[in-house]
N, C-alpha and C positions, 0 to 999 in steps of 0.2 A: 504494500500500500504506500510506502514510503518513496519508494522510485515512483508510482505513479503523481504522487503530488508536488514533487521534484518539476515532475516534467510538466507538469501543467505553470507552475511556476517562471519556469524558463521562459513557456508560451506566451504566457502573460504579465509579466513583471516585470518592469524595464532593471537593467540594472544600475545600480550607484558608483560612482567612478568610487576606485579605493581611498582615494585621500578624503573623502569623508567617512571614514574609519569611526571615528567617535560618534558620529551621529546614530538618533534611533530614527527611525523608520514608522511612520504612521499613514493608518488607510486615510481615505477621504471619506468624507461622510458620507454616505451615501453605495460606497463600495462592498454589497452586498453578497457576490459571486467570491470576492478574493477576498471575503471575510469569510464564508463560509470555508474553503479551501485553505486558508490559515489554523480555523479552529482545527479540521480534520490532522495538522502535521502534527498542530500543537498535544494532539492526544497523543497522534501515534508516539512521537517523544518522549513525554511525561512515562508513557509504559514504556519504555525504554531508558527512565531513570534519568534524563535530560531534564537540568530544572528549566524552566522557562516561564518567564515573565511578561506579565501585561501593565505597562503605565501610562495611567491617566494624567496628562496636564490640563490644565483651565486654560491654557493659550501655549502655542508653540513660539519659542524667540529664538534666536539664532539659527533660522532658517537655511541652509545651505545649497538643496535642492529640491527641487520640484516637477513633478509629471501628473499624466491623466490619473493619476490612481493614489499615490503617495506626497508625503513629503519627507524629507529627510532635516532633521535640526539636533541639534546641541541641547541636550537640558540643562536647564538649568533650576534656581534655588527654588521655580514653581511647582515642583512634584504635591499632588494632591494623594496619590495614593495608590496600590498597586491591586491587581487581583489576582 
């Protein structure tokens, strides 16, 4: 299951140049296909012993990049809380 979500991934997820390394990565609102196909890797992992994180900010600042589906930014000191 885990190669197949890989590869949808590839299909559809643009990639991020490396040098925004530190940045996380957030859907856009409304991105309800590659939010569905995120939760599915984020389980297969979790059983797999992968910890893996969800955070929520009240506003994204340090912005780096940007496309139809993501953004990419810097957190910072506005972490509201993780799930």
């Amino acid at each position: 299951m885990i190669a197949a979500e890989l590869a949808w991934f590839d299909a559809h997820m643009p990639v991020c140049n490396p040098r925004h390394a530190p940045a996380l990565l957030f859907l856009r609102a409304g991105e309800r296909e590659m939010a569905r196909h995120l939760w599915r890797l984020v389980h297969v992992l979790r059983e797999v012993d992968v910890v893996v994180e969800m955070v929520c900010l009240r506003r994204l600042e340090r912005v780096v990049r940007e496309d139809a589906v993501q953004v990419a930014a810097i957190p910072t000191a506005n972490r509201r809380g993780r799930a």
